[in-house]
N, CA, C and O atoms as a MOPAC input file, in Angstrom:
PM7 MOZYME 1SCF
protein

 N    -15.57500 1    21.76000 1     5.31000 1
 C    -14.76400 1    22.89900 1     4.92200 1
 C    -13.63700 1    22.39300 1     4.02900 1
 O    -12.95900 1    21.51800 1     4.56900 1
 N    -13.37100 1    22.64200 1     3.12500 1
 C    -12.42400 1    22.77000 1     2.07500 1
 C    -11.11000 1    23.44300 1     2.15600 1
 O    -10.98600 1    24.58900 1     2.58700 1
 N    -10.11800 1    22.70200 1     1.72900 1
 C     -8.93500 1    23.52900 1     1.99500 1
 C     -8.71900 1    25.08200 1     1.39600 1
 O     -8.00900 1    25.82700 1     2.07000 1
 N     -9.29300 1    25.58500 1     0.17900 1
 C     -9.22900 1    26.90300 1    -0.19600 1
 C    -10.31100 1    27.65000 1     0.99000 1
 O     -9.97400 1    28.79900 1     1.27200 1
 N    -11.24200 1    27.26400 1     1.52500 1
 C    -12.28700 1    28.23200 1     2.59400 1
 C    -11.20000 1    27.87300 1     3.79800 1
 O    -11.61200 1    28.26300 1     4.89100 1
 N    -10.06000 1    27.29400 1     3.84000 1
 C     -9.62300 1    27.50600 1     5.50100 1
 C     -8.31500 1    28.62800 1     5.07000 1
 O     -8.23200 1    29.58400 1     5.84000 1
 N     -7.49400 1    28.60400 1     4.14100 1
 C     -6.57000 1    29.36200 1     3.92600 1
 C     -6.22900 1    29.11500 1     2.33300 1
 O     -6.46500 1    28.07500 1     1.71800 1
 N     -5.55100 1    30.44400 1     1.74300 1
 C     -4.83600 1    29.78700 1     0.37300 1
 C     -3.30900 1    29.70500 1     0.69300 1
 O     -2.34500 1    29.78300 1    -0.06900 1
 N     -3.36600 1    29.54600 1     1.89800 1
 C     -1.60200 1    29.56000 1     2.73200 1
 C     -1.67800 1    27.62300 1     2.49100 1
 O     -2.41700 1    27.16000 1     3.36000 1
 N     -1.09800 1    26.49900 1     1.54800 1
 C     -1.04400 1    24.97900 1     1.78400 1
 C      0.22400 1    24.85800 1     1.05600 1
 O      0.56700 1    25.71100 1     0.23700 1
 N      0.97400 1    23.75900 1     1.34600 1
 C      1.95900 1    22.66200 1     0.66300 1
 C      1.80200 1    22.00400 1     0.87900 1
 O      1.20300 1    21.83700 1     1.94100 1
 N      2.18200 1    20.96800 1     0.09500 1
 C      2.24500 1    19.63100 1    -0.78300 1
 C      3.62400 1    19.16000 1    -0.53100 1
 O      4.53500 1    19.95900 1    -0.31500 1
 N      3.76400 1    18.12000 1    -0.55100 1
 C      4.80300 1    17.32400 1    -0.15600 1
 C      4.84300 1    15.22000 1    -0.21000 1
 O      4.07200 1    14.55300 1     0.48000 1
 N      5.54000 1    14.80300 1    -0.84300 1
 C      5.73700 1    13.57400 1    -0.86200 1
 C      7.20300 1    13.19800 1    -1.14500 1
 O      8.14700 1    13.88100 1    -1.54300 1
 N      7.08000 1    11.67500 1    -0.75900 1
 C      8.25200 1    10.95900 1    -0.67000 1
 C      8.16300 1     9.54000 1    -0.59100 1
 O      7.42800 1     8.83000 1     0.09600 1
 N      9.31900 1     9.17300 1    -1.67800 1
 C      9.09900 1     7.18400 1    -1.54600 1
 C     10.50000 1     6.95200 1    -0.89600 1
 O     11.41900 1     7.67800 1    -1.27500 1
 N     10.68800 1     6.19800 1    -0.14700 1
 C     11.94000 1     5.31700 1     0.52100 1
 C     11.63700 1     4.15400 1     0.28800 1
 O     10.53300 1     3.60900 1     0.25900 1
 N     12.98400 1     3.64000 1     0.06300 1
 C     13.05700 1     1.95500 1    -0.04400 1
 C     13.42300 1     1.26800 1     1.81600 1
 O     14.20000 1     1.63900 1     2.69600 1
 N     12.75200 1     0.53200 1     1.75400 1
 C     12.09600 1     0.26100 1     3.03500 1
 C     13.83000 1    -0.84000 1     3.36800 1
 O     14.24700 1    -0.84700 1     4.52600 1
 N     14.44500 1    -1.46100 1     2.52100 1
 C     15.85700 1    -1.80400 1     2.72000 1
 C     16.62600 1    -0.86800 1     3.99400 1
 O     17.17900 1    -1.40100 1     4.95600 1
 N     16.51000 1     1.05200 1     3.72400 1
 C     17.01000 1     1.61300 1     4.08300 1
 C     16.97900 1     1.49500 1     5.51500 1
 O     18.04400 1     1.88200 1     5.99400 1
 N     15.78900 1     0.93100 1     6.75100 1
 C     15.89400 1     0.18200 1     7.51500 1
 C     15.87100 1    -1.11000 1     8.14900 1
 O     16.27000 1    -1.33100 1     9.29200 1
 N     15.29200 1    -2.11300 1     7.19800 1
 C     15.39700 1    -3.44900 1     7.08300 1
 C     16.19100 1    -4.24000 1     8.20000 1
 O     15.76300 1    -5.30700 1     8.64200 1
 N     17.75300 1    -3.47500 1     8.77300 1
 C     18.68200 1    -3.93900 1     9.39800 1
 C     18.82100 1    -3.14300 1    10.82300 1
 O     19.85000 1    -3.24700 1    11.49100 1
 N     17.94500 1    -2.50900 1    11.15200 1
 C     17.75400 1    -1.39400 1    12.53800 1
 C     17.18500 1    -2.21200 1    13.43000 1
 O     15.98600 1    -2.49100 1    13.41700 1
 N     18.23400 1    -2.75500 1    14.47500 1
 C     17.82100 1    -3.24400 1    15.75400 1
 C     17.38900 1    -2.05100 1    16.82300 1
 O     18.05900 1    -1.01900 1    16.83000 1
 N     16.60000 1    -2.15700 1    17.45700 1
 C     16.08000 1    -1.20700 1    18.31900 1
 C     17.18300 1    -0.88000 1    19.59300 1
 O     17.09900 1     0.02200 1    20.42700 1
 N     17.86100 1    -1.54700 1    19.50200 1
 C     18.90700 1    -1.46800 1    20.18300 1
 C     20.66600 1    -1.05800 1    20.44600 1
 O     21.30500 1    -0.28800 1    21.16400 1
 N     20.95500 1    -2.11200 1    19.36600 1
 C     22.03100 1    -1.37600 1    18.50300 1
 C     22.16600 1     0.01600 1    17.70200 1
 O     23.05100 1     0.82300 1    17.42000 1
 N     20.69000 1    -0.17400 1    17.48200 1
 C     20.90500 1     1.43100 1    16.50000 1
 C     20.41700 1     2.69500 1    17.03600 1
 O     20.35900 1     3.73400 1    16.37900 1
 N     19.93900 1     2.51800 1    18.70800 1
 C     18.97100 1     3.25700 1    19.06200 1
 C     19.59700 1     5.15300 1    19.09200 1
 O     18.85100 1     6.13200 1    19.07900 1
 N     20.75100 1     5.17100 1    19.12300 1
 C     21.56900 1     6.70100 1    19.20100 1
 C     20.52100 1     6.83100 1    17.63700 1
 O     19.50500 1     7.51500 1    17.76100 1
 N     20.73900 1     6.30600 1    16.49600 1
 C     20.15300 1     6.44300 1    15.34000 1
 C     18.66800 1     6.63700 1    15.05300 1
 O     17.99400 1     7.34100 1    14.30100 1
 N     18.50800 1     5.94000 1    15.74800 1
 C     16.81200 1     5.57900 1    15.67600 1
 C     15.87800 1     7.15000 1    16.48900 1
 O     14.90300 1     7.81700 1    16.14300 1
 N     16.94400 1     7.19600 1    17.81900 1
 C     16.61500 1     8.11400 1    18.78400 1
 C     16.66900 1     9.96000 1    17.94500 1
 O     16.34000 1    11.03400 1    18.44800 1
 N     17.15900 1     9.68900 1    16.70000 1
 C     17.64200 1    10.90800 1    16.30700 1
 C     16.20600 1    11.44100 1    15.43800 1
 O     15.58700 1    12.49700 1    15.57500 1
 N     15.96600 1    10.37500 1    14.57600 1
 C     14.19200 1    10.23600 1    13.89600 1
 C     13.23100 1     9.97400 1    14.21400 1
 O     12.26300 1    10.33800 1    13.54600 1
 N     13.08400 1     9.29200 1    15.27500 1
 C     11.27600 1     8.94900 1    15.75800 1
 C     11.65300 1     9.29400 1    17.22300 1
 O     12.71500 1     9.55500 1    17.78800 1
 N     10.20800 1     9.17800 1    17.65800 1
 C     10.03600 1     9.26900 1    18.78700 1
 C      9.95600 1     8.31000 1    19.75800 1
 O     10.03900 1     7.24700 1    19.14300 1
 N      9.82200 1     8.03900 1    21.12700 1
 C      9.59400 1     6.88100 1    21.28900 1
 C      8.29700 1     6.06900 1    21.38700 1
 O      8.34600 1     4.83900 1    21.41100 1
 N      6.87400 1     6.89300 1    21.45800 1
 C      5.58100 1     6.44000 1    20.87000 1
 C      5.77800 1     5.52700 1    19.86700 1
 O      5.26400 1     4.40900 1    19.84600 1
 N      7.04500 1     6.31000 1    18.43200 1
 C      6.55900 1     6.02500 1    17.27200 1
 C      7.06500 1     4.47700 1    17.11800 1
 O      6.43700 1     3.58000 1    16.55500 1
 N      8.39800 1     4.36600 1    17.77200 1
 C      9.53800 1     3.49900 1    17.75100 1
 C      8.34300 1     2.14300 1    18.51600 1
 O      7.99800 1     1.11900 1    17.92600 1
 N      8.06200 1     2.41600 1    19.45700 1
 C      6.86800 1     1.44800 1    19.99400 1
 C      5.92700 1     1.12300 1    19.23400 1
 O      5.70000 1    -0.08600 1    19.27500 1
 N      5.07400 1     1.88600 1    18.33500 1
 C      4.50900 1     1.63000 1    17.42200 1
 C      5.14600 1     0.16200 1    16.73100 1
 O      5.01100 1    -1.02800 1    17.01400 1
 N      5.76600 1     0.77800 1    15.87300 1
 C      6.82100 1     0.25100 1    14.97800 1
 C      7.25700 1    -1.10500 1    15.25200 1
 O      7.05600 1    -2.07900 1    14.52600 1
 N      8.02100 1    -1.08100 1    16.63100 1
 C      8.60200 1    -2.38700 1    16.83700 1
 C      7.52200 1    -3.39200 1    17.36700 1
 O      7.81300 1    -4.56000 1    17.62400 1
 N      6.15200 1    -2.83500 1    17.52900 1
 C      4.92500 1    -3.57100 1    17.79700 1
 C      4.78100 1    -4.52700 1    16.92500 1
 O      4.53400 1    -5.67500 1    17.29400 1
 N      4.98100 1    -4.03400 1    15.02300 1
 C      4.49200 1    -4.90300 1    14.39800 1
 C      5.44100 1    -5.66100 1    13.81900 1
 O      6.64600 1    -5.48300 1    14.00100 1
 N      4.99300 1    -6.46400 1    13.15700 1
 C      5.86400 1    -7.26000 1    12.39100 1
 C      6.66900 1    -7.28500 1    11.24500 1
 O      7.45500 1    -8.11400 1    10.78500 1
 N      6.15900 1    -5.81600 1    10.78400 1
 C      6.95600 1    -5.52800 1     9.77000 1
 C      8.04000 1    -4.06900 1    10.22300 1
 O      8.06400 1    -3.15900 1     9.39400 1
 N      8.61900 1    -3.95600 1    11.10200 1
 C      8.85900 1    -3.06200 1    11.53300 1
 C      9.11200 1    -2.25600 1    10.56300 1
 O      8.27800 1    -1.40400 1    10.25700 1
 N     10.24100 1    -2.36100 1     9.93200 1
 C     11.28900 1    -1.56200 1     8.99100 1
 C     10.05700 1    -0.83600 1     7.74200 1
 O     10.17700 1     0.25900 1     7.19300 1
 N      9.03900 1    -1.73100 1     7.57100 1
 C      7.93000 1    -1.01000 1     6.68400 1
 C      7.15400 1     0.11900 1     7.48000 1
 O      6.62200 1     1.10800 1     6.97600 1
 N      7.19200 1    -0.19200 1     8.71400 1
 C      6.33600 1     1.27000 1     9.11900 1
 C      7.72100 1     2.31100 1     9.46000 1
 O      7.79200 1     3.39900 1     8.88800 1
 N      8.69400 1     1.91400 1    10.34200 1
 C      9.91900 1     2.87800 1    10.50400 1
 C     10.05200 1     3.47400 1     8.89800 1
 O     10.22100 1     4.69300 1     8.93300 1
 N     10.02600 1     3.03000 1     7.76200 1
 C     10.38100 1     3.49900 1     6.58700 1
 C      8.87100 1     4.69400 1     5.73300 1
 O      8.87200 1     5.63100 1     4.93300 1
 N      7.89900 1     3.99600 1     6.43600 1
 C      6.64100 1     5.16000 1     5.93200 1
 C      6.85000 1     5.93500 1     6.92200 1
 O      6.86700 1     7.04000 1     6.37900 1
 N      7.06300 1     6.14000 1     8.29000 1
 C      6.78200 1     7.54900 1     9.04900 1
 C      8.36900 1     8.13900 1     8.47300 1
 O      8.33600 1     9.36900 1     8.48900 1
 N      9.47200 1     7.71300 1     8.07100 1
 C     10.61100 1     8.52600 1     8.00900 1
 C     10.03700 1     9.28200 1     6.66000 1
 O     10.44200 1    10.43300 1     6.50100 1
 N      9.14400 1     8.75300 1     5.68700 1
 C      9.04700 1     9.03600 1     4.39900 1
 C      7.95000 1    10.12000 1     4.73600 1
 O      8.05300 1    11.17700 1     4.11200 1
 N      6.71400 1     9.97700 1     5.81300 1
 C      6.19200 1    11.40200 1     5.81500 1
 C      7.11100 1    12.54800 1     6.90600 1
 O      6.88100 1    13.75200 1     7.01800 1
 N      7.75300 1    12.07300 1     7.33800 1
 C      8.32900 1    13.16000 1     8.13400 1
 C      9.37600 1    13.94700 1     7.28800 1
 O      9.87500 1    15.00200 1     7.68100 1
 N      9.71100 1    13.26900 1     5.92900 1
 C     10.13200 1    13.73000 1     4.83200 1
 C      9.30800 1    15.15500 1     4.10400 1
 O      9.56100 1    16.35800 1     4.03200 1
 N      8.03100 1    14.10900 1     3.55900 1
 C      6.93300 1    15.10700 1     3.13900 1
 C      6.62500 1    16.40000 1     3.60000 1
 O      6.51100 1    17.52600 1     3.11600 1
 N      6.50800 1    15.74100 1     4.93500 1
 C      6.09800 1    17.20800 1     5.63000 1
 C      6.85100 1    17.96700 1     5.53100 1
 O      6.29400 1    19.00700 1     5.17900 1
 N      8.36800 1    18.15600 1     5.68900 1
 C      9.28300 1    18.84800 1     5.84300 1
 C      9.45300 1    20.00800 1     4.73800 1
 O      9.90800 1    21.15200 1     4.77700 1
 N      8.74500 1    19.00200 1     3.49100 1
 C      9.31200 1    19.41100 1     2.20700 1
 C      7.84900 1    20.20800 1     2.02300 1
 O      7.75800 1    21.29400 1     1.45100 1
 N      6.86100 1    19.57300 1     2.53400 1
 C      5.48600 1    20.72800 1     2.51500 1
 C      5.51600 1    22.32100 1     3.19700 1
 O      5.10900 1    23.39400 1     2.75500 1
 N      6.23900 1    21.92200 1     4.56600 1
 C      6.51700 1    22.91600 1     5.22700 1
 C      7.92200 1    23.77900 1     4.45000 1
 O      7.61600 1    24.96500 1     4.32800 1
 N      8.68600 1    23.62500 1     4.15800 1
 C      9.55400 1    24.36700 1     3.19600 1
 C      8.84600 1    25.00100 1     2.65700 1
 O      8.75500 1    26.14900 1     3.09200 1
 N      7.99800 1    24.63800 1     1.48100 1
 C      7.18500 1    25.70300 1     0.49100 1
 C      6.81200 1    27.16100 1     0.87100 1
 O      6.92000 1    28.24000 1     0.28800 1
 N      6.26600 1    26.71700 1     2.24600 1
 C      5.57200 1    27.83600 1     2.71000 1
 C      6.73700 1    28.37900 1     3.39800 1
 O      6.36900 1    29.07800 1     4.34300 1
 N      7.92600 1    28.32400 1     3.28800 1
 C      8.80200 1    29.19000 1     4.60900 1
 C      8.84300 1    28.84300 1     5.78500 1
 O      8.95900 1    29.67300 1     6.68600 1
 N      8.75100 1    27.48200 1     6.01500 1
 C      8.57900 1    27.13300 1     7.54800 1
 C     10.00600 1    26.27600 1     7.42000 1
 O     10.28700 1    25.40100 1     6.60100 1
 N     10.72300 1    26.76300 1     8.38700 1
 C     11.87400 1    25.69300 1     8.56400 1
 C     12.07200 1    25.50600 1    10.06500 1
 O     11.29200 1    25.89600 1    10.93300 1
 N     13.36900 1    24.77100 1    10.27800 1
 C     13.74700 1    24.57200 1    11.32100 1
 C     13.61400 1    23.72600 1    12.32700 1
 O     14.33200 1    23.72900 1    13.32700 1
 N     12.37500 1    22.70300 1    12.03600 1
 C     12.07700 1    21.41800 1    12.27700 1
 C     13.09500 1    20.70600 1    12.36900 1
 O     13.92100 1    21.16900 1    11.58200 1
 N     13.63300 1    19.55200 1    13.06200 1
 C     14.03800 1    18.63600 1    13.44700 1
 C     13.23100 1    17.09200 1    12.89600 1
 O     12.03500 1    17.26900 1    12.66700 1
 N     13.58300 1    16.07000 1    12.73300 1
 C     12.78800 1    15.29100 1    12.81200 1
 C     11.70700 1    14.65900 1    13.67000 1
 O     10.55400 1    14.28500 1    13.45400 1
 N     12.97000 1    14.69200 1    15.33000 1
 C     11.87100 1    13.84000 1    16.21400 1
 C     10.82100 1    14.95300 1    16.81400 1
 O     10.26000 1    14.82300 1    17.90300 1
 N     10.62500 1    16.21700 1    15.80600 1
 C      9.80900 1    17.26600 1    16.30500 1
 C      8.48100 1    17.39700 1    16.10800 1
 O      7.62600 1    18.05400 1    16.70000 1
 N      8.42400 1    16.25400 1    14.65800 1
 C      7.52200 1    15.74100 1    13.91300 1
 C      6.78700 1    14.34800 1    14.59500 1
 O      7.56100 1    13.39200 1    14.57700 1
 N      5.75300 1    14.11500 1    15.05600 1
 C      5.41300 1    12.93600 1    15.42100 1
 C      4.20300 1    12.50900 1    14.63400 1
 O      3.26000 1    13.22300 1    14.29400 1
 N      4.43400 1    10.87000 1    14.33700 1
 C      3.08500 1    10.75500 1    13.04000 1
 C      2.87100 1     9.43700 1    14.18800 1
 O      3.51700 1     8.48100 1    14.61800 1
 N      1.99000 1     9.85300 1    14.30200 1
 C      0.61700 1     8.31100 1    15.31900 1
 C     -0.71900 1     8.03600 1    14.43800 1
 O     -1.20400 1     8.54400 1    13.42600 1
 N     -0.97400 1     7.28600 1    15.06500 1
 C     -2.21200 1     6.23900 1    13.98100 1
 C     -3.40100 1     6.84200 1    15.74200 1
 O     -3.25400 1     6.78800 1    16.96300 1
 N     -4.39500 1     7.31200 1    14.82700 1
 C     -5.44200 1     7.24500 1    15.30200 1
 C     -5.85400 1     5.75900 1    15.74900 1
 O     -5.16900 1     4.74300 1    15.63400 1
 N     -7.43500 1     5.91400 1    16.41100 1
 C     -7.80700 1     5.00300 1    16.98300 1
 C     -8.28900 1     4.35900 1    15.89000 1
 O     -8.52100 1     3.19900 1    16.23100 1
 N     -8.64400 1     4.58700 1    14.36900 1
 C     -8.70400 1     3.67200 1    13.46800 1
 C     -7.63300 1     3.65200 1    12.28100 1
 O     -7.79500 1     3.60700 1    11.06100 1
 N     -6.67000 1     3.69300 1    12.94200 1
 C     -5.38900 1     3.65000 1    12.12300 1
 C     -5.11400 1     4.70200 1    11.00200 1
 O     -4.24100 1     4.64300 1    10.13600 1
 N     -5.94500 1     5.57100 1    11.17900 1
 C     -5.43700 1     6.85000 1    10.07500 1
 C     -3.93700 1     7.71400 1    11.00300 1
 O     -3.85300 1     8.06300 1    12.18000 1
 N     -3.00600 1     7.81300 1     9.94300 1
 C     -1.90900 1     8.47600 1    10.52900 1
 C     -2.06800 1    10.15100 1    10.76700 1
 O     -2.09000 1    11.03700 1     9.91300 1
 N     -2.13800 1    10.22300 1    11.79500 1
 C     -1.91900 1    11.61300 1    12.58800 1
 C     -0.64100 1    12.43500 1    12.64000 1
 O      0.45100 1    11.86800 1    12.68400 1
 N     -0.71800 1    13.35500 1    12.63600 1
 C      0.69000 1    14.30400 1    12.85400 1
 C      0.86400 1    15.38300 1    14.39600 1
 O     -0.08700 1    16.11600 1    14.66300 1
 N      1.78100 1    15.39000 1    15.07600 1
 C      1.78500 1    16.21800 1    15.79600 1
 C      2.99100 1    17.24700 1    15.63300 1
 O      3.95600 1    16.64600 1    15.16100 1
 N      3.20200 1    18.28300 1    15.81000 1
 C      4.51900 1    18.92200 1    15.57700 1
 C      4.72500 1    19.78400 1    16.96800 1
 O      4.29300 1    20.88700 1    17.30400 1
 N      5.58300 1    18.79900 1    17.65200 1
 C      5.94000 1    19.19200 1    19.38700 1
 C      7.05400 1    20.36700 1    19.20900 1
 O      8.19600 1    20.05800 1    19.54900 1
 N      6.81500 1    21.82400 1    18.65900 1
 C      7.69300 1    23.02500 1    18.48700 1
 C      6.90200 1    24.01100 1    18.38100 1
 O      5.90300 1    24.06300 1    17.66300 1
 N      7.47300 1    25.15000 1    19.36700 1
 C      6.39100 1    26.17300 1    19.55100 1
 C      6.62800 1    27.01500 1    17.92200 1
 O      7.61800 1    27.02400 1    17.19000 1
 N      5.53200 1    27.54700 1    17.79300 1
 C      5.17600 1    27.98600 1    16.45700 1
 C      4.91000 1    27.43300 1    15.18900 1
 O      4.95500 1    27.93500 1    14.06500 1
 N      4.60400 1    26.22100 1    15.61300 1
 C      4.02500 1    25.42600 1    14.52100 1
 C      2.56000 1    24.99600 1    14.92700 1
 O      2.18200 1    23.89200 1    14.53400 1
 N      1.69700 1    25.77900 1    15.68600 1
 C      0.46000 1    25.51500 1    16.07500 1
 C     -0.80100 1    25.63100 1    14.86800 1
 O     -1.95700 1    25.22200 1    14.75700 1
 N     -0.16600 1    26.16600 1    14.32900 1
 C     -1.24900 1    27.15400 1    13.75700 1
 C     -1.30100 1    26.05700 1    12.19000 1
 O     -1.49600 1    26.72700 1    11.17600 1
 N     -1.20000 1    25.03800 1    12.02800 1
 C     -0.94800 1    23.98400 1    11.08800 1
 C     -2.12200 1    23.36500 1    11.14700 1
 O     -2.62300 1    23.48100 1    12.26500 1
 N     -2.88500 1    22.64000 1    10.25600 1
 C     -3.33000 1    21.35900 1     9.70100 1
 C     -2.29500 1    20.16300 1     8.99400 1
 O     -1.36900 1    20.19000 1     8.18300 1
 N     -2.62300 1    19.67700 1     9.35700 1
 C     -1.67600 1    18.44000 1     8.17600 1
 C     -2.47400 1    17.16600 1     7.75500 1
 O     -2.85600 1    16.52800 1     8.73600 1
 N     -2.78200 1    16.69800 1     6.69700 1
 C     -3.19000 1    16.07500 1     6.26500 1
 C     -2.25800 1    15.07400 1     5.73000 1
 O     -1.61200 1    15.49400 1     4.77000 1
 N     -2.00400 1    13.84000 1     6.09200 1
 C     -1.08800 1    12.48300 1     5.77300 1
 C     -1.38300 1    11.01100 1     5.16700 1
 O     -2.00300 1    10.18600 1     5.84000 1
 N     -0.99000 1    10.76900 1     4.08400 1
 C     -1.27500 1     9.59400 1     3.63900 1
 C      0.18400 1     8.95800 1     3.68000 1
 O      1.20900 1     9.60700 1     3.46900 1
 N      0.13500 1     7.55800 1     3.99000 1
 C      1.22900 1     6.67600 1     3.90200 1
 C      0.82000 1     5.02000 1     3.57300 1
 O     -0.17100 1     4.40100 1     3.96000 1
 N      1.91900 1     4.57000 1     2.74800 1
 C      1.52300 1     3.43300 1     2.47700 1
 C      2.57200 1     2.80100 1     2.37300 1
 O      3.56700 1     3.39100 1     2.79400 1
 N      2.71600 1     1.80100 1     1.95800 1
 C      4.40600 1     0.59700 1     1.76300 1
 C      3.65600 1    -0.40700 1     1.05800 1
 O      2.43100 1    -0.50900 1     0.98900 1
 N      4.92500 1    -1.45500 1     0.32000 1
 C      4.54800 1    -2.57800 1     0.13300 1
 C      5.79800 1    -3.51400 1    -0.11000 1
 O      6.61300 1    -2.71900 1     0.35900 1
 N      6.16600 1    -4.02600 1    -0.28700 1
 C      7.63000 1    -5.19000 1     0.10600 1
 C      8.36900 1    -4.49800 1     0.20400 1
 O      8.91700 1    -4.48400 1     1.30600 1
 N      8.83600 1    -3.54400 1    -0.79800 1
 C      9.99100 1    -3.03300 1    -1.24700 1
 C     10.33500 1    -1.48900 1    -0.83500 1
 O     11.42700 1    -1.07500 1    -0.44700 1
 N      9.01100 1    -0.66600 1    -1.03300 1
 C      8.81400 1     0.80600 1    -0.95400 1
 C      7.79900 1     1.16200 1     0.03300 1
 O      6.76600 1     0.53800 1     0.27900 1
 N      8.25800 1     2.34500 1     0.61800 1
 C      7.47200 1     3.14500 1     1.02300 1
 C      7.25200 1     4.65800 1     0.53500 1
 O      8.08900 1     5.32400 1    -0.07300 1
 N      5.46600 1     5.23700 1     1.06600 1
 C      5.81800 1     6.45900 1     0.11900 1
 C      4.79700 1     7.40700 1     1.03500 1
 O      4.00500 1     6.82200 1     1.77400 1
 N      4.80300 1     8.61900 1     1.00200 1
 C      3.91100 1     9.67700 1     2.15800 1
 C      3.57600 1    10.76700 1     1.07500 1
 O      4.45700 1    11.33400 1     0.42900 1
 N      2.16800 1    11.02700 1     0.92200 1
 C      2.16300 1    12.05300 1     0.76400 1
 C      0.95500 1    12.91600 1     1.47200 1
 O     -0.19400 1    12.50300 1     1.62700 1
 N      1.52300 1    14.36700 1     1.91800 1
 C      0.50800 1    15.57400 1     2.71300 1
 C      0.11300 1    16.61300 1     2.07100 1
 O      0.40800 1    16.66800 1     0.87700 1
 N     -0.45900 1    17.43200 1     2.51800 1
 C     -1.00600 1    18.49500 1     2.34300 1
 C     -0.99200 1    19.33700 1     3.39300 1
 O     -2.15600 1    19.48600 1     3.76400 1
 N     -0.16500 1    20.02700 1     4.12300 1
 C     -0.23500 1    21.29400 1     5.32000 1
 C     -0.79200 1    22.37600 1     4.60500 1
 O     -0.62200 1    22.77300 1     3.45200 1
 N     -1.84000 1    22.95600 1     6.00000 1
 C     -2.29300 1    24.04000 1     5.91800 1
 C     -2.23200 1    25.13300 1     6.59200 1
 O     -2.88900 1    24.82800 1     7.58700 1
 N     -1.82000 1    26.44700 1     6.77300 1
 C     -1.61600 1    27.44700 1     7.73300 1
 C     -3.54800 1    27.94800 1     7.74300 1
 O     -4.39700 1    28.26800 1     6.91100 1
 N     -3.48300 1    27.80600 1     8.79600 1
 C     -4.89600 1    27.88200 1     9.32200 1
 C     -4.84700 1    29.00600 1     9.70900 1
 O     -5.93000 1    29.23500 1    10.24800 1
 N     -3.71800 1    30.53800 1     9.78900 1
 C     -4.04100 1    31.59600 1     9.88300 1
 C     -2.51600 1    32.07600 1     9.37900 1
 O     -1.50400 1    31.41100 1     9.15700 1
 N     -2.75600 1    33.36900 1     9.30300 1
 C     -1.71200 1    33.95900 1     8.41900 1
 C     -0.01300 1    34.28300 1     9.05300 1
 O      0.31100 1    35.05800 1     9.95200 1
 N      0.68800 1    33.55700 1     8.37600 1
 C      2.03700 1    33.16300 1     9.84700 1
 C      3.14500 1    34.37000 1     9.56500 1
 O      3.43200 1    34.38200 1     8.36700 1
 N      3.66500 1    35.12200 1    10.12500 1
 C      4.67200 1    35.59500 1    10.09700 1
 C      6.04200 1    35.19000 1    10.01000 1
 O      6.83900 1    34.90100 1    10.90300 1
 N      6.24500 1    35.24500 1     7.96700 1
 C      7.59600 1    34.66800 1     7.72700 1
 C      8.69400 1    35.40900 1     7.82600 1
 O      9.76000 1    34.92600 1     7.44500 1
 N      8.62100 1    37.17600 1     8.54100 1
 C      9.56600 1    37.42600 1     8.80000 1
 C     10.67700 1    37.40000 1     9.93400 1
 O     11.78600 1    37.89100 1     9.72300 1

């Protein structure tokens, strides 16, 4: 199924961050900070690998995207840590959005980094017709 046969309700959304912007985030020291943008799945994720600040800097960059996908269509009011992006069981990044009335979504997520940058871009879909009033 194709995104025009599920709805012509979609946004688009991307974003690059410079991965500097967390580079210096101890999980500890910064956690009031940290606690404000991810979750703690994601933060576990994250501090799993070795590059932390490169994955903390791609999920802040799609939780960006999305935000800015979901804008298009009239969806506001999201929070960040409302947004949760997890890696499937073969590492494709997943989205969950833990807020009632955002069920009715697809999201589609790409993310990537490389020394310096990170960058996200989605595609949300209203999978049925949402009431923006």
């Amino acid at each position: 199924m194709s995104i025009g046969e599920e709805s012509n309700n979609f946004g688009i959304g991307t974003d690059i961050e410079s991965i500097d912007r967390f580079i210096r985030r101890d999980r500890t020291q910064d956690s009031a900070f940290l606690n404000k943008i991810f979750t703690g799945t994601e933060q576990e994720y994250c501090f799993s690998k070795g590059t932390a600040a490169a994955h903390l800097t791609a999920r802040y960059a799609g939780k960006e995207a999305i935000v800015k996908a979901l804008t298009s269509l009239g969806r506001v009011g999201l929070n960040y840590r409302d947004i949760e992006i997890i890696n499937d069981k073969n590492g494709v990044p997943t989205v969950k959005i833990n807020k009632v009335g955002f069920d009715d979504l697809r999201i589609h997520l790409s993310l990537s980094h490389c020394k310096d940058k990170a960058i996200a871009f989605t595609i949300v879909v209203e999978t049925t017709q949402h009431n923006k009033n």
